[in-house]
C-alpha positions in Angstrom: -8.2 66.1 0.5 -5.1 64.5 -0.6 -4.7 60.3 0.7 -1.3 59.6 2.3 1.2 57.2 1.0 -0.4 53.9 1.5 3.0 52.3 2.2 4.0 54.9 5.0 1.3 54.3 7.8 -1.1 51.7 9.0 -3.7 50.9 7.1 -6.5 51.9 9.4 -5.7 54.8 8.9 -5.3 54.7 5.1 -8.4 53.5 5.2 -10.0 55.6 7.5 -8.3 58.9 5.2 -10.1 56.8 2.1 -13.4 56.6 3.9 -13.2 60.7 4.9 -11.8 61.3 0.9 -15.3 59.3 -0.3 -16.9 58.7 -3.6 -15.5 56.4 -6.6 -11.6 57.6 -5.4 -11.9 56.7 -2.0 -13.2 53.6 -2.8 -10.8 52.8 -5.2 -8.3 54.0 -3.1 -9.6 51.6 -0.4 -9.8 48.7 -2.8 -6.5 49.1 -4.5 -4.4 49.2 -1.1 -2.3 46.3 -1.3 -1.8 47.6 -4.9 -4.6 45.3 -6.6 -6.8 47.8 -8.6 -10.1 46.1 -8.4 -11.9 47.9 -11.3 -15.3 45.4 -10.8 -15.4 45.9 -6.9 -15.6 49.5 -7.7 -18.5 49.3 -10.2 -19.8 47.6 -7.2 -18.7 44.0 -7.7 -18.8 41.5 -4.5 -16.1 42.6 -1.6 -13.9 40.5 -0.4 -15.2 39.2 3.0 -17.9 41.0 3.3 -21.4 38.6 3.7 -24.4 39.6 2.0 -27.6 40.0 3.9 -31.2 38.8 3.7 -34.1 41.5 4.4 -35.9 39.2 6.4 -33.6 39.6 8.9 -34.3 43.2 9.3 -36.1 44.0 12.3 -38.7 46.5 12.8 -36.7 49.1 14.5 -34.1 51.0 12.6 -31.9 51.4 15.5 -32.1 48.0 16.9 -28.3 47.9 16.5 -27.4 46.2 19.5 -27.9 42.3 19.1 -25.7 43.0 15.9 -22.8 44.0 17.7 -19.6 43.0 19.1 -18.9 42.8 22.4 -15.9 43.8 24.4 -13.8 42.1 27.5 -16.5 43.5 29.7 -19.8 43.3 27.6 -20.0 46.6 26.5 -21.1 46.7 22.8 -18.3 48.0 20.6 -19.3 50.6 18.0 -18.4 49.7 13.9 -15.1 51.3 13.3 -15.8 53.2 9.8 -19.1 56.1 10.1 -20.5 58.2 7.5 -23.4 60.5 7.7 -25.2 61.9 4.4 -26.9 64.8 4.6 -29.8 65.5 2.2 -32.9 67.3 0.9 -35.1 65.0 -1.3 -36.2 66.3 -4.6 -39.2 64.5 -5.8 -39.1 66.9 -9.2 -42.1 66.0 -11.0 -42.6 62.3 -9.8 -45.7 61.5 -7.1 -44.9 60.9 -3.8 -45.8 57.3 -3.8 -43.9 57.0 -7.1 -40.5 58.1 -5.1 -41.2 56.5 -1.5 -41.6 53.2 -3.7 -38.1 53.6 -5.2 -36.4 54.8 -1.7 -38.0 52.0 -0.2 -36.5 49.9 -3.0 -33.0 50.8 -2.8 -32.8 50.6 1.1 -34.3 46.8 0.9 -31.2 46.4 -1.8 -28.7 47.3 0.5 -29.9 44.8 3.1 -29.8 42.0 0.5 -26.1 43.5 -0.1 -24.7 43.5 2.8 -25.5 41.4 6.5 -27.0 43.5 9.1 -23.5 43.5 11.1 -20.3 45.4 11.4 -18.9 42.8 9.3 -21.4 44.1 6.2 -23.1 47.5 6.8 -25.7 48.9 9.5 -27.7 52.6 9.1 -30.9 54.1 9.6 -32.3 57.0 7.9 -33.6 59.9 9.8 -36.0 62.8 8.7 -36.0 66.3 10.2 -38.6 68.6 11.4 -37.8 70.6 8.2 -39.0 67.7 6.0 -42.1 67.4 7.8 -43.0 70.7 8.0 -43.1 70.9 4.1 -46.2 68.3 4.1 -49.7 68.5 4.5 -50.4 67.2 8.3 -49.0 67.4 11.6 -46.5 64.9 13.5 -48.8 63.1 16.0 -48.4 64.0 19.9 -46.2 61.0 20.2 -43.6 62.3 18.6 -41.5 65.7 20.1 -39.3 67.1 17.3 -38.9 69.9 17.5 -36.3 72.6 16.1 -32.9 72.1 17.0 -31.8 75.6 19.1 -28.8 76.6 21.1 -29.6 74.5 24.6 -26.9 77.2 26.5 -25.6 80.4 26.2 -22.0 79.6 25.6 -23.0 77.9 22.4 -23.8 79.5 18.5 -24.3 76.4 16.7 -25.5 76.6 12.8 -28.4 74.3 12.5 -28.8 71.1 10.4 -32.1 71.2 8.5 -31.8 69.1 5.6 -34.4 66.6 4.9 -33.1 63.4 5.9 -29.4 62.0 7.5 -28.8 58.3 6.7 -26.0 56.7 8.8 -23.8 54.0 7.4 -21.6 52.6 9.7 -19.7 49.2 8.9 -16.2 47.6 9.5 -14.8 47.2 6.2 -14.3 50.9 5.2 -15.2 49.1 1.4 -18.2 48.2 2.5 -19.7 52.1 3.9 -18.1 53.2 0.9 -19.6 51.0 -1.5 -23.2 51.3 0.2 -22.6 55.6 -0.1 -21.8 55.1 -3.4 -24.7 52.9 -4.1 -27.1 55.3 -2.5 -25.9 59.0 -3.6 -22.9 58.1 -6.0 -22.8 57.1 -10.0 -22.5 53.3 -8.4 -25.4 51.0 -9.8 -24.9 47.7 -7.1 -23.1 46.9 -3.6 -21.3 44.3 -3.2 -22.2 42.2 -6.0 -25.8 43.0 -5.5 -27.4 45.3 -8.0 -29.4 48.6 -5.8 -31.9 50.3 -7.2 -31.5 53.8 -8.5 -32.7 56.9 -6.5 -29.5 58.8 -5.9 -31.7 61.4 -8.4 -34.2 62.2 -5.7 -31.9 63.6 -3.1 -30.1 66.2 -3.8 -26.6 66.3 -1.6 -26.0 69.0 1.5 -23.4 67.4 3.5 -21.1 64.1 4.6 -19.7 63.3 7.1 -17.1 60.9 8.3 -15.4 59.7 11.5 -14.2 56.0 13.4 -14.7 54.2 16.6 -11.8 52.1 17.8 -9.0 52.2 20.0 -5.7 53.2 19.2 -7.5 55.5 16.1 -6.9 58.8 17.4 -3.6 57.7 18.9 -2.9 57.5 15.1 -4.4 61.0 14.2 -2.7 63.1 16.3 -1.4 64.7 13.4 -4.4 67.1 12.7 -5.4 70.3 14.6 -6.7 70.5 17.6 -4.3 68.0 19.7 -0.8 68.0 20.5 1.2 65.5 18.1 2.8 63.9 21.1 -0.4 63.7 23.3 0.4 60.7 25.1 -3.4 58.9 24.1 -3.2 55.3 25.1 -3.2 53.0 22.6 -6.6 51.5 24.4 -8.6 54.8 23.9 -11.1 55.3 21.1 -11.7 58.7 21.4 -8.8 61.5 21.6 -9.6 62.7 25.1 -8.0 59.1 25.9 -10.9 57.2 27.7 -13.4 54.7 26.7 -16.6 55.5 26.5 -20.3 53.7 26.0 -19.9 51.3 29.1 -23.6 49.7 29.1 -24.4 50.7 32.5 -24.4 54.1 30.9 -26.5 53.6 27.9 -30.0 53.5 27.6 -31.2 50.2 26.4 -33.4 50.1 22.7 -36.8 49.7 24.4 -35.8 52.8 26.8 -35.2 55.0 23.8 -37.9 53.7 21.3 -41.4 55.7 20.5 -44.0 53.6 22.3 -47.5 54.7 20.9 -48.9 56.3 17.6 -48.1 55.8 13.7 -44.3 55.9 14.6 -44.3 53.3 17.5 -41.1 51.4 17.1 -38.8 54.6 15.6 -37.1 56.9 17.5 -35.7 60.4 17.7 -31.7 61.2 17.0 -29.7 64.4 17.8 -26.5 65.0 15.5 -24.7 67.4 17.8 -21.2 68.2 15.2 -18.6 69.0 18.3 -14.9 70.8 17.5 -12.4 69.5 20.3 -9.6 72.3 21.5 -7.4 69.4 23.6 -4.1 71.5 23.7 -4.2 72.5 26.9 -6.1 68.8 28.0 -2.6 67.3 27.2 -0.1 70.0 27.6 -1.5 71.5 31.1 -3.6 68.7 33.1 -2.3 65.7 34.7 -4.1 62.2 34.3 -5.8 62.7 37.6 -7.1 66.5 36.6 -8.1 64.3 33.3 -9.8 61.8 35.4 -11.8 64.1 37.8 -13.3 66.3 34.7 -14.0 63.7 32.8 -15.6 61.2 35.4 -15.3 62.7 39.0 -12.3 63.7 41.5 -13.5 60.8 43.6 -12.8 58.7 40.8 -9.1 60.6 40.6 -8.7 60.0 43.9 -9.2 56.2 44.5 -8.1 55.7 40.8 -10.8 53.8 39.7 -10.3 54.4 36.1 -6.9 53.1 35.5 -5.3 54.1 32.2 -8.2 54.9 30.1 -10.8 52.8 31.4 -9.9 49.3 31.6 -10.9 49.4 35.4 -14.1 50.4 34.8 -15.8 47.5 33.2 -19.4 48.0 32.1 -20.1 50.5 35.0 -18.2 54.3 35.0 -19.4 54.0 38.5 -21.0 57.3 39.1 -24.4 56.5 40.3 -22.5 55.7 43.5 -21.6 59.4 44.2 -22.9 62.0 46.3 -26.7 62.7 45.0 -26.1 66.6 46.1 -24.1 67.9 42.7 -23.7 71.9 43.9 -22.3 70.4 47.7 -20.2 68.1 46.0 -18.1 70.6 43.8 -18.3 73.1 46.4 -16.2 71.0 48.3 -14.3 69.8 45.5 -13.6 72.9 43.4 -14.3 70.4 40.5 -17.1 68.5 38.9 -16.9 65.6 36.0 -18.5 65.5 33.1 -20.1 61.7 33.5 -21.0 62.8 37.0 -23.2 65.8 35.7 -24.9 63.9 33.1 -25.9 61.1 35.5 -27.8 63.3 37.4 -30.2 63.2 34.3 -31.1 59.7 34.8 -35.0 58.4 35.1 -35.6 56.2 37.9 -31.6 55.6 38.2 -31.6 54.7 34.5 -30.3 56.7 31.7 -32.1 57.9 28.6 -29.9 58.3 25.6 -28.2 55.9 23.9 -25.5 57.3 22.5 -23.6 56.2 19.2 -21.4 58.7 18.6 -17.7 58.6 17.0 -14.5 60.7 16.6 -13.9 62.8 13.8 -11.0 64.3 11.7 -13.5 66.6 9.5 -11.7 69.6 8.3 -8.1 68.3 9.8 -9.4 69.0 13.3 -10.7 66.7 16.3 -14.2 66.3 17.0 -17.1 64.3 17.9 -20.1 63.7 15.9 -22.0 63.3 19.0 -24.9 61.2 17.9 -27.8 60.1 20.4 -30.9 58.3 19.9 -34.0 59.1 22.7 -37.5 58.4 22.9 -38.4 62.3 22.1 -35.8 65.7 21.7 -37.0 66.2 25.4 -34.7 63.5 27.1 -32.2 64.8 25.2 -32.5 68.4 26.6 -32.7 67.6 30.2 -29.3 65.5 30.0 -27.8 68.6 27.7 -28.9 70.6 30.4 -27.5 68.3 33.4 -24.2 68.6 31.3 -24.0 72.1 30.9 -24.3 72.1 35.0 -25.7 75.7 35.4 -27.0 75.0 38.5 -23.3 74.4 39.8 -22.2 77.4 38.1 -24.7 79.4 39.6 -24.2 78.4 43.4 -20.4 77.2 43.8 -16.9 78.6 43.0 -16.7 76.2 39.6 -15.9 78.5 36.3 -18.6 78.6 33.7 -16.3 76.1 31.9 -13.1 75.6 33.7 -13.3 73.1 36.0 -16.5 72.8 35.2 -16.1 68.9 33.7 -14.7 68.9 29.9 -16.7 72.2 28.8 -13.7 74.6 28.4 -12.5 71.7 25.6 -16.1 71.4 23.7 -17.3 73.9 21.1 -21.1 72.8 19.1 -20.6 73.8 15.8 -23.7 72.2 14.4 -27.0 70.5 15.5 -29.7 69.0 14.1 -32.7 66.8 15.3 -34.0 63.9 13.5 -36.9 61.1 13.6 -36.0 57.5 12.5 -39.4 56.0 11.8 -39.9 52.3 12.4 -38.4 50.2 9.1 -42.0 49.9 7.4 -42.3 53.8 7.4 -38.6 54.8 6.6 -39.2 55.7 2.9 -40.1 59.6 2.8 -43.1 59.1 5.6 -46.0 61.3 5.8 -46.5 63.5 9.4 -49.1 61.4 10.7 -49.0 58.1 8.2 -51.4 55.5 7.5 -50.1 51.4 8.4 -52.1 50.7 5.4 -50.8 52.7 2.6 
């Protein structure tokens, strides 16, 4: 991809194009912005404002993001702006597994004495698939559902991710996710002034992905397919529908979503579902309220609850309040939203996913890497399924996708599923590991 002309747009979005562009260009792209070419910071010298961490502040859980994060007007925690995700299959060649889990382990404690474990410095996890395991002597233990990633409806054809392992970087400073994917799978031998520990030779690359969080981003990329280039987005929406999303009374909380018993107490399990948005006719054919009513409900059109792309809202999308009968609901309605469908999911009136996903530009299109973390695959499915609203298909007037929430705008290109062991086990686990190896 080419990088635009630095001095003829924002740079966010210079940035963000450097981040998508990646390796030793993008970052030296990134770093030479204001037109200082910083050859050290590329060879991974310190970056300017970005703190350097201390290991010992890791906590246990990979995911445990949260108490790291910013915070909005209204509490809700507010996703780092620059994402990539690194597809790989590890490649051990003739070296013993201990041998390579030793330098993996090595390199990831590296990066958290390079960088604070903020969006101000970096935050990932590393995942491993049902693939990886399957190649190893033993079994996952009962406490942990992972299976195979499959098509969840019959309007989808997705192509399945089965490489080994997905680490996500996510960070602030574009310099920073682009130093720390250098570090990890580039020629780049420290981060941020810190030197990392070479094992970019065990994994052998299969894909990367980028994409952003923050509002007034895809305002700025409305230049790529898949949108109108005068889609009015407000200037407040992160994603390019043109709402906020990730209101906390929506989200699962850590402990809801983390592995409770067995070897991998503490971990997780993450879906990567790679989404293609078709948002023509989203801007060029619906009105705000028609917006509103797929997206949330028509009761939240009609008493306008969600002002211009969420501000009203607070924390709370406010959907737990509405009618408990789905199918009688759009019946009536001749409409159903999106949020509405998926709440209908919820355990005990709470949800189960926490999602982190982020916009995306891959491929000059819009999308949504539409990344979720769960206690096991199964939560995951039933709110996929609650989503897809079959039942209200089935027994009301409401299309198969049109006016059945956003469906008719959301095409699965990809999926993959993906368990993010507890820290201590994150180096190329065994299926059923030992605490004392």
């Amino acid at each position: 991809m080419d990088l635009p002309d630095p001095d003829s747009v924002p740079r966010r979005e210079f940035c963000k194009a450097a981040v998508a562009l990646g390796g030793v260009a993008g970052l030296s792209a990134c770093l030479g912005r204001d037109g200082d070419s910083d050859e050290d910071a590329v060879e991974g010298g310190p970056l300017d404002g970005v703190p350097a961490g201390d290991p010992g502040d890791a906590p246990e859980r990979q995911h445990a993001w949260n108490d790291a994060l910013d915070r909005d007007e209204a509490g809700n925690a507010v996703p780092p702006t620059h994402h990539v995700l690194r597809y790989v299959d590890v490649d051990r060649g003739d070296e013993t597994l201990a041998a390579a889990r030793e330098r993996v382990e090595a390199a990831f404690t590296d990066l958290e004495r390079a960088f604070e474990r903020s969006p101000a410095g970096l935050l990932f996890t590393v995942g491993y698939s049902p693939s990886y395991f399957d190649r190893l002597s033993g079994s996952l233990p009962e406490s942990v559902d992972l299976p195979a990633p499959r098509p969840l409806t019959g309007l989808e054809d997705p192509s399945f991710d089965e490489a080994d392992a997905l680490v996500h970087l996510a960070a602030d400073d574009p310099a920073a996710v682009l130093a720390a994917d250098e570090a990890l799978f580039g020629g780049a031998t420290a981060a941020n002034g810190v030197a990392v520990t070479d094992a970019g030779d065990l994994f052998e690359p299969v894909d990367r992905r980028t994409g952003f969080h923050g509002p007034g981003l895809p305002r700025e990329r409305r230049d790529v397919d898949g949108i109108p280039d005068d889609a009015p987005v407000p200037e407040g929406a992160p994603l390019f529908m043109g709402f906020a999303n990730g209101f906390a009374a929506s989200q699962a909380t850590e402990g809801r979503v983390t592995i409770g018993a067995g070897p991998f107490a503490g971990g997780t399990t993450q879906q990567v579902s790679t989404i293609r948005t078709q948002l023509d006719a989203w801007w060029s054919q619906e009105s705000h309220a028609q917006r509103v009513a797929k997206l949330f409900s028509p009761t939240h059109a009609d008493e306008e609850r969600v002002g211009e792309y969420g501000e009203r809202l607070g924390d709370d999308p406010g959907v737990a309040d509405l009618p408990e009968d789905a199918v009688a609901y759009a019946r009536e309605e001749g409409v159903v939203g999106h949020a509405q469908k998926a709440a209908r999911a919820r355990e005990d009136g709470e949800p189960r996913l926490l999602r982190r996903d982020f916009p995306t530009t891959d491929g000059d299109h819009t999308g949504i890497h539409f990344l979720t973390l769960q206690e096991s695959i199964a939560d995951f499915v039933a709110v996929r399924d609650a989503m897809t609203g079959a039942d209200i298909t089935d027994e009301t007037a409401v299309g198969s996708r049109v006016n059945n929430g956003i469906l008719q705008y959301l095409f699965v290109r990809s999926r993959g599923n993906f368990l993010v062991p507890p820290r201590g086990l994150r180096a190329l686990p065994d299926p059923n590991p030992r605490h004392d190896r």
